[in-house]
C-alpha positions in Angstrom: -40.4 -15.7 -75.5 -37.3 -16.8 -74.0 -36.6 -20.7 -74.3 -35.6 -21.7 -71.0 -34.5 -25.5 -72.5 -31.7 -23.8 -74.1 -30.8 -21.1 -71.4 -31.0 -23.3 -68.5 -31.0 -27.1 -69.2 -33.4 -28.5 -67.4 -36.1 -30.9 -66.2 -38.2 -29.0 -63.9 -40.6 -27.6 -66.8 -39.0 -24.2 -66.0 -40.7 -22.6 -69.2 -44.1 -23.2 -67.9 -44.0 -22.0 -64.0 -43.5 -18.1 -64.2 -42.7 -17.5 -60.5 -40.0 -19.5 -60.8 -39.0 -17.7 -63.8 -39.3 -14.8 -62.2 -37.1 -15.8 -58.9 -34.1 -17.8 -61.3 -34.1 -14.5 -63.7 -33.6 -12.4 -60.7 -30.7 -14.6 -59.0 -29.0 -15.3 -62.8 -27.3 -12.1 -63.4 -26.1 -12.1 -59.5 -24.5 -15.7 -59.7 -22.5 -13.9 -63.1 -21.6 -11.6 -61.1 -20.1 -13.8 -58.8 -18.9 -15.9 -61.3 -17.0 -13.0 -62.8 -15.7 -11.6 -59.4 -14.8 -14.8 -57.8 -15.3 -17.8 -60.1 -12.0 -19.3 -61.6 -9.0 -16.9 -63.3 -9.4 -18.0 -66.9 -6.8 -15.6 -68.5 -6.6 -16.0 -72.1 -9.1 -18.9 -72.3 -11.5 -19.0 -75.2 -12.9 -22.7 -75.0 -12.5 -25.4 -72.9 -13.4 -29.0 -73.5 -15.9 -29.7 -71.1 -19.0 -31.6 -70.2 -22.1 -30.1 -70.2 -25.6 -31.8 -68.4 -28.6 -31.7 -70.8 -30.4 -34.6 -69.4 -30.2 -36.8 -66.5 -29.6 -40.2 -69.1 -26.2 -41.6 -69.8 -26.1 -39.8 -73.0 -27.6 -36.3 -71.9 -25.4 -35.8 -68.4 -22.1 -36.0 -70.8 -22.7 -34.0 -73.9 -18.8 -33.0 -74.2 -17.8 -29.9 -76.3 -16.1 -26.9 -76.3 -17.8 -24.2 -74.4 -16.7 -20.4 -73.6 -16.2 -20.4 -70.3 -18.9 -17.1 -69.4 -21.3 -18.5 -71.7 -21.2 -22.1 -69.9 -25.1 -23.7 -69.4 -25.8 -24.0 -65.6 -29.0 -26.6 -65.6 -30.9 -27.8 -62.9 -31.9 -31.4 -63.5 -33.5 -33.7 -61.3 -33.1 -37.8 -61.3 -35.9 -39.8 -62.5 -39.1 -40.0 -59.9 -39.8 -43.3 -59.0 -43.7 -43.7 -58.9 -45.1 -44.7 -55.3 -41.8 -44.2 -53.5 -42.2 -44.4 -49.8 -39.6 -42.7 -47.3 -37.2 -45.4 -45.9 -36.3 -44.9 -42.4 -37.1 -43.0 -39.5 -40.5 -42.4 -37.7 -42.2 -42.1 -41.3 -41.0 -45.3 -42.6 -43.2 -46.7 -45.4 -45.0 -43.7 -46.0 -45.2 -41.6 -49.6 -42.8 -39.1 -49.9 -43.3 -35.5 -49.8 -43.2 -33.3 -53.2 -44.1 -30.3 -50.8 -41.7 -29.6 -47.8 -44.1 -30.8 -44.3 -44.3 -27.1 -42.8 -42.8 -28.9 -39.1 -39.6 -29.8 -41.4 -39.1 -26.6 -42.7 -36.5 -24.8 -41.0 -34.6 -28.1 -40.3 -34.9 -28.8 -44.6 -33.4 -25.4 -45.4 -30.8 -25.8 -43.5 -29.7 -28.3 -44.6 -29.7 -27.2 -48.3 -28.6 -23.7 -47.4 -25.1 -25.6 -46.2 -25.0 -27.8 -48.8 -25.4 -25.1 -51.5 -22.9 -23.0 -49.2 -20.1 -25.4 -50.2 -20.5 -25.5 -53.9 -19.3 -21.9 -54.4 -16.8 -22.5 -51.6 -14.9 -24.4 -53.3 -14.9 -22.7 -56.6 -13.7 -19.5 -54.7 -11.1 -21.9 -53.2 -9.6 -22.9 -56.3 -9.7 -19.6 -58.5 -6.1 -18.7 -59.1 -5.2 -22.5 -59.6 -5.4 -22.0 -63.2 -2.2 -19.2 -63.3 0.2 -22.8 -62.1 -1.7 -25.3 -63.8 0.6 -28.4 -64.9 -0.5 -29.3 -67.8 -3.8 -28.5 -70.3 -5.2 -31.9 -68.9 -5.4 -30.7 -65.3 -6.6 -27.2 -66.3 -9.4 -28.4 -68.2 -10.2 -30.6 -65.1 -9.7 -27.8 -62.8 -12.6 -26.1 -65.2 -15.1 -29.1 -65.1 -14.7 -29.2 -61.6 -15.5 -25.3 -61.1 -18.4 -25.7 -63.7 -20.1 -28.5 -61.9 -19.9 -27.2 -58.5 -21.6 -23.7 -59.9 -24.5 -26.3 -61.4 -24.3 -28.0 -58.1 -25.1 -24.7 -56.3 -27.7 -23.9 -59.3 -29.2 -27.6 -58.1 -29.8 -26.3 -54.3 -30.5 -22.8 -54.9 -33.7 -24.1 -57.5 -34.6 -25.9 -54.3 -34.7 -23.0 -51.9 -36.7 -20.6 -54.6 -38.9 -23.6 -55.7 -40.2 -24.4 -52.2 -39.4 -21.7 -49.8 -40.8 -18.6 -50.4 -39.0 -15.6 -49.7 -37.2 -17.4 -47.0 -35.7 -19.1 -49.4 -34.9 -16.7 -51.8 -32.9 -14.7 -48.8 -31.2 -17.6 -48.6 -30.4 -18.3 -52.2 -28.7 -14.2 -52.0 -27.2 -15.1 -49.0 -25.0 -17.7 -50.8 -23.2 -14.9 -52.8 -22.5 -13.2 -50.5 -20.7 -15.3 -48.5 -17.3 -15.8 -49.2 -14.3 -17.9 -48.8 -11.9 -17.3 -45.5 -13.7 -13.9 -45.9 -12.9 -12.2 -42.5 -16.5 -11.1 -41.6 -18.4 -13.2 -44.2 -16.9 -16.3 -44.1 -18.4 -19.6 -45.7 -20.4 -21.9 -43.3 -17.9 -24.7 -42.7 -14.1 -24.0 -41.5 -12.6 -26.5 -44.4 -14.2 -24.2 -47.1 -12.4 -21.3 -46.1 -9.1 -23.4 -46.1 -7.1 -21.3 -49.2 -6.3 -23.9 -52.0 -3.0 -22.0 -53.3 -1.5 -25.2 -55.1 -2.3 -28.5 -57.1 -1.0 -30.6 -54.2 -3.6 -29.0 -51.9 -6.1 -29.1 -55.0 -5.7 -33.0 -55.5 -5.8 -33.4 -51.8 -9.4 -31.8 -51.3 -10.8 -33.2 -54.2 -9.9 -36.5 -53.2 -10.9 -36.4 -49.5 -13.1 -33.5 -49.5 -15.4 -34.0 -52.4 -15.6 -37.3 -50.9 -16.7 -35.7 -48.0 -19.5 -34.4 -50.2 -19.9 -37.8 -52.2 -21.5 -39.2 -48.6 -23.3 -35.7 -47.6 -25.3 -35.9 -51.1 -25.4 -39.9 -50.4 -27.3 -39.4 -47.1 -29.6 -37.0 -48.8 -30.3 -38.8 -51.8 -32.6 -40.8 -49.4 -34.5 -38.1 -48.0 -38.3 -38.3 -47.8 -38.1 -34.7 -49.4 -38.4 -36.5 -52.6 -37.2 -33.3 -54.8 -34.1 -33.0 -52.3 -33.4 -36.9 -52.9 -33.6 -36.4 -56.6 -31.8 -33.4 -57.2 -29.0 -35.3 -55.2 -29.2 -38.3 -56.7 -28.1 -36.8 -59.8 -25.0 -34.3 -58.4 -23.8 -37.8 -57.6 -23.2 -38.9 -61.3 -20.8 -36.0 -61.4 -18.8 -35.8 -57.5 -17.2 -39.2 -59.0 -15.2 -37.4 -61.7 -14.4 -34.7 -58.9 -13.0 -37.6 -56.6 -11.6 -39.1 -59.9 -9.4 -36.1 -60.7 -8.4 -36.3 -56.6 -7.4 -39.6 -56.6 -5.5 -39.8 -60.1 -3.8 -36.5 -59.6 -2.1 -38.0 -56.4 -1.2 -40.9 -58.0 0.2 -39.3 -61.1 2.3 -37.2 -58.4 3.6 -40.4 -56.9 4.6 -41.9 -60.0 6.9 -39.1 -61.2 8.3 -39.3 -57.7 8.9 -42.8 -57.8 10.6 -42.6 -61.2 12.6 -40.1 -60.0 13.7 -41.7 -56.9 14.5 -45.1 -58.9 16.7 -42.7 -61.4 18.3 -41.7 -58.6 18.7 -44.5 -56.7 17.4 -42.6 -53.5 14.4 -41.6 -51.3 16.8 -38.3 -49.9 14.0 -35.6 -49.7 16.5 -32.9 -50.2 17.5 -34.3 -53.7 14.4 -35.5 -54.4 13.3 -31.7 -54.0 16.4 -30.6 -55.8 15.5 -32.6 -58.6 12.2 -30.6 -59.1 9.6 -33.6 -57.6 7.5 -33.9 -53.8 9.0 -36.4 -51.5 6.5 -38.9 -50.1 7.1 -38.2 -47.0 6.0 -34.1 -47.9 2.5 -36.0 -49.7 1.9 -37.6 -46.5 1.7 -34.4 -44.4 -0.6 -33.0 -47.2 -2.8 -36.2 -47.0 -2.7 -35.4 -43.2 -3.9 -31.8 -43.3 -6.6 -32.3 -45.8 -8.0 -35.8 -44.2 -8.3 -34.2 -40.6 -10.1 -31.4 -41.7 -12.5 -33.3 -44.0 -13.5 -35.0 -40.8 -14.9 -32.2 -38.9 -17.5 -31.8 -41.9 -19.6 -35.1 -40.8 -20.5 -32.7 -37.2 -19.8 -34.0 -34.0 -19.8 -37.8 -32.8 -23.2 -37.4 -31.1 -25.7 -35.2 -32.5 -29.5 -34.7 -31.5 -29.7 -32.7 -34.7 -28.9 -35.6 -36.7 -31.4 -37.6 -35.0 -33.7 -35.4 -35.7 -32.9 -35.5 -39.6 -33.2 -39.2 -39.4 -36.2 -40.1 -36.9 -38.1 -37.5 -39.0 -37.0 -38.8 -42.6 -35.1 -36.1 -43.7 -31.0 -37.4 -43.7 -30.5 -40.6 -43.8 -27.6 -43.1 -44.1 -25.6 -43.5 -47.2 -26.8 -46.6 -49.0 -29.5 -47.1 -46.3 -30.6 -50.2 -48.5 -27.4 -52.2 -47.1 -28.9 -51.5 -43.0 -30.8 -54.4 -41.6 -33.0 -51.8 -39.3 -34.3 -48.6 -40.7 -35.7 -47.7 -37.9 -33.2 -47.6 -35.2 -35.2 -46.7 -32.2 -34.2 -48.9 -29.4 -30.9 -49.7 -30.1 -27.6 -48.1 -28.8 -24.1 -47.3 -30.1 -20.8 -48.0 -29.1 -19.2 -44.5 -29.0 -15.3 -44.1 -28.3 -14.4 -41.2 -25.8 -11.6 -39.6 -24.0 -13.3 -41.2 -21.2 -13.8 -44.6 -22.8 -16.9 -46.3 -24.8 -19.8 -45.0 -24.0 -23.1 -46.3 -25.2 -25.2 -43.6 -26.8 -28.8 -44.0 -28.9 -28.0 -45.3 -31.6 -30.0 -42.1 -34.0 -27.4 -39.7 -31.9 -24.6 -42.2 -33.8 -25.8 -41.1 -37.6 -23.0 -38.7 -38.1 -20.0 -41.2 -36.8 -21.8 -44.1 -38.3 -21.4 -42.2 -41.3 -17.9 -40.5 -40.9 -17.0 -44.2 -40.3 -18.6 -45.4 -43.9 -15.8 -42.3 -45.3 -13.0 -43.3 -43.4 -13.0 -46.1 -44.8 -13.4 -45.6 -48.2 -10.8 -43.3 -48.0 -8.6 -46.3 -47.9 -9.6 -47.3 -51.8 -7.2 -44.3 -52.7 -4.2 -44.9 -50.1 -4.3 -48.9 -51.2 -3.9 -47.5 -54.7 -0.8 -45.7 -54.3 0.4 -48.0 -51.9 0.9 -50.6 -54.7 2.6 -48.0 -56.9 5.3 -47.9 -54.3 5.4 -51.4 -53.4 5.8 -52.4 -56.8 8.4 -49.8 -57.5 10.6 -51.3 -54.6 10.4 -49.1 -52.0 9.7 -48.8 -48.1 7.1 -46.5 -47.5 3.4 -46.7 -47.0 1.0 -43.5 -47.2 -1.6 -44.0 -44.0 -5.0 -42.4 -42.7 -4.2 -40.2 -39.3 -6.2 -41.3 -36.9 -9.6 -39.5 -36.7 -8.7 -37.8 -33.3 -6.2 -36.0 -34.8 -6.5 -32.1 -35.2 -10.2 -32.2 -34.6 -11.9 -28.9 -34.0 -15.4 -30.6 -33.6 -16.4 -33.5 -31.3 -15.3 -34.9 -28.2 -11.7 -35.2 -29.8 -12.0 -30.8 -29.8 -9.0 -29.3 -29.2 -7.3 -32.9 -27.2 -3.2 -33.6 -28.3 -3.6 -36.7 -29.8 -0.5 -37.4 -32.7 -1.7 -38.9 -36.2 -1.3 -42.7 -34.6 -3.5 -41.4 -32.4 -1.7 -41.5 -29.4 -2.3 -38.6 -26.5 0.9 -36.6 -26.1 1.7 -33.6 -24.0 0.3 -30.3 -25.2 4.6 -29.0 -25.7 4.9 -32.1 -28.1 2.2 -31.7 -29.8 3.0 -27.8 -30.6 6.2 -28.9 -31.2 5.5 -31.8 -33.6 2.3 -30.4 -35.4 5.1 -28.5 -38.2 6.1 -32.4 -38.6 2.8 -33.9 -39.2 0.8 -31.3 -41.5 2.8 -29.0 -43.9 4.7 -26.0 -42.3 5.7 -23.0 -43.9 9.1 -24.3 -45.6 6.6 -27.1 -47.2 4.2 -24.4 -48.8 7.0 -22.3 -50.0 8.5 -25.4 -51.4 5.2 -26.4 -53.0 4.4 -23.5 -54.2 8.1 -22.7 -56.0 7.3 -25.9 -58.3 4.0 -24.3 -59.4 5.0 -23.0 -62.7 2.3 -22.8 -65.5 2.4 -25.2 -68.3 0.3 -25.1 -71.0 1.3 -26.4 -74.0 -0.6 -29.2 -75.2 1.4 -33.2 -74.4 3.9 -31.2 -72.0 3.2 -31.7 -68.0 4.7 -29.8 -65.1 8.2 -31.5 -63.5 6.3 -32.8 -60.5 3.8 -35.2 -62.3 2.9 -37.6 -64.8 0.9 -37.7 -67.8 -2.2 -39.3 -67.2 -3.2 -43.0 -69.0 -5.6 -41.5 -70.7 -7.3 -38.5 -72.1 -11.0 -37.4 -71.6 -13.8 -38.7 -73.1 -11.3 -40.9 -75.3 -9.4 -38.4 -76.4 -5.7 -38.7 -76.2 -3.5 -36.9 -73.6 -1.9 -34.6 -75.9 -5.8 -33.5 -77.0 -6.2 -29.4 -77.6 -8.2 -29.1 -74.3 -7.9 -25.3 -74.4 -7.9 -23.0 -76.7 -6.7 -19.6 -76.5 -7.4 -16.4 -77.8 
């Protein structure tokens, strides 16, 4: 008898319902396919220090070791239930949750998990030849942790489709490997997932502002009135912070070798800067730009019937619907800004502004961060948010030439300027000419820092990888 504990982690008493068996045996050697085909380029590798989930408790959700990266434990593990919880906005306000999916919510539910669980493998297909340029053994091991967690992530959603969808749902689950990243006639769901991810720049970037993208999708679901959605999401939580973590610090650590570098040198010159083997601020900032405009488009457009739907009917709520005053929402109206001016729209339609709003600005903890690091280095320059009608593809800012101050320019300029404002094709070959491999343990690529501290208290210089 096979022990499902120990060959998927779990919490869902996997060893005692056989059709789930059945359905999770038959997906398993597809997904190691996948993993194989299109997971991460792990050349060499024998073990990587990493973090495995064997319970949703402090203790169990960071059991750290060194696992073989094909024999890594995917586990599907739900947060705690909370006895007599009630659904806490919408129509259905104050009534029990569901532990069965209501057969009028159906389509609208898998949805909704089918393009969650699309991004998970999205991204690990994104960031698959990262490891060949990786800066140090620090970042590679994070690189690793990161692709490991968002395979469990899609684990997490595709449990959900074969648990309580029938053969619908195990289409679907099938249907998520075969998708593909910026595959021509296959392509992943949402346009920012099929964005190639060729360098660490570009890596930091979406895991800052991108995972936090998916920090307030799985936010908005963790209060769901599909109380097995709400708890699986609850816990992929615990682990899109170290995701954002490795985003945030890997820009900073950037920074910081710039700014010693341009104190060294007494100047901000780009040129020498480049010369000197290290990414001009100004270079950063287009990056930031890129990567922040196209995380936008994920929250859908301004004004959405589909969202109020989610959120009338207690599917999607808001993040941290706790902190709202009404959780009902039903005669109230929103101040939406147009091309054409405010314009007051139900306030339900709102949900997905409201929320790219709540993003926005908590993007803002990150910039503030490095801010200080220049400020208190003694220079002049100040990293900033474009404004959210810049390069939009979805909304009522679509296709409109508005510059990252978010002024409206003339459709020449804005052709013009757009190799100014996001990285050109000089940037990327720049970029990309500094991604050189280093992996020996303590030593760190030209173009960034050590960190200021190892994982899991270890020290920076820690054997993260081993090698064959």
């Amino acid at each position: 008898m096979i022990d499902y504990q120990q060959k998927i982690p779990n919490n869902v008493n996997l060893n005692t319902d056989k059709s789930l068996q059945r359905a999770l045996e038959h997906w398993q050697p597809k997904f190691l396919d996948w993993w194989g085909d299109l997971g991460p380029v792990a050349s060499k590798v024998k073990d990587v220090y990493l973090r495995t989930a064997v319970g949703v408790d402090a203790k169990g959700w960071a059991d750290y070791g060194y696992v073989n990266m094909p024999d890594y434990r995917w586990g599907i593990f739900l947060a705690d239930k909370v006895e007599n919880r009630t659904i806490g906005f919408g129509d259905n306000i104050g009534k029990p949750v569901w532990n069965e999916v209501p057969g009028e919510l159906r389509s609208q539910l898998r949805r909704i998990i089918v393009t969650q669980g699309d991004t998970e493998p999205a991204s690990v297909e994104q960031q698959r030849l990262l490891s060949a340029t990786c800066p140090s053994l620090y970042d590679l091991r994070n690189l690793f942790q990161v692709n490991v967690e968002e395979g469990r992530h899609l684990w997490a959603m595709v449990y959900l489709l074969h648990a309580y969808f029938g053969r619908d749902g195990r289409e679907e689950a099938e249907e998520l490997l075969f998708r593909h990243s910026g595959d021509y006639d296959n392509p992943r769901i949402l346009e920012t997932f099929n964005e190639p991810i060729s360098d660490w720049l570009s890596f930091f970037m979406f895991t800052y502002f991108t995972d936090r993208d998916g920090k307030f999708q799985l936010k908005s679901l963790a209060e769901s009135g599909f109380d097995p959605l709400s708890r699986t999401c609850k816990f992929m939580l615990t682990e899109e912070a170290h995701h954002m973590f490795v985003g945030e610090t890997g820009i900073a650590r950037i920074i910081k070798k710039t700014l010693e570098t341009m104190q060294s040198l007494k100047t901000d010159d780009p040129d020498l800067l480049n010369k000197n083997g290290v990414i001009d601020l100004p270079l950063i900032q287009k990056y930031l730009n890129f990567w922040y405009s196209s995380s936008l488009d994920l929250f859908g457009s301004e004004s959405s019937s589909n969202a109020a739907f989610s959120f009338a009917n207690g599917i999607k709520g808001r993040p941290d619907e706790y902190s709202f005053e009404d959780h009902v929402c039903n005669n109230t109206t929103y101040s939406l800004d147009t091309p054409d001016g405010l314009k007051e729209i139900e306030y339900r339609n709102a949900i997905n502004e409201i929320t790219r709003n709540a993003y926005s600005k908590d993007c803002l903890i990150g910039i503030k961060r490095w801010n200080n690091l220049i400020r208190k280095s003694g220079f002049n320059f100040e990293f900033t948010l474009p404004s959210t009608k810049f390069r939009r593809s979805i909304g009522v800012w679509q296709d409109l030439n508005f510059n990252p101050s978010g002024e409206k320019v003339d459709s020449s300029v804005y052709t013009k300027m757009m190799s100014s404002w996001i990285p050109n094709e000089n940037d990327k070959k720049f970029i990309n000419s500094l991604m050189v491999r280093v992996d020996t343990p303590g030593k760190y690529a030209s173009w960034i820092s050590s960190p200021d501290r190892g994982i899991n208290n270890q020290t920076t210089d820690f054997d993260y990888i081993r090698f064959n």
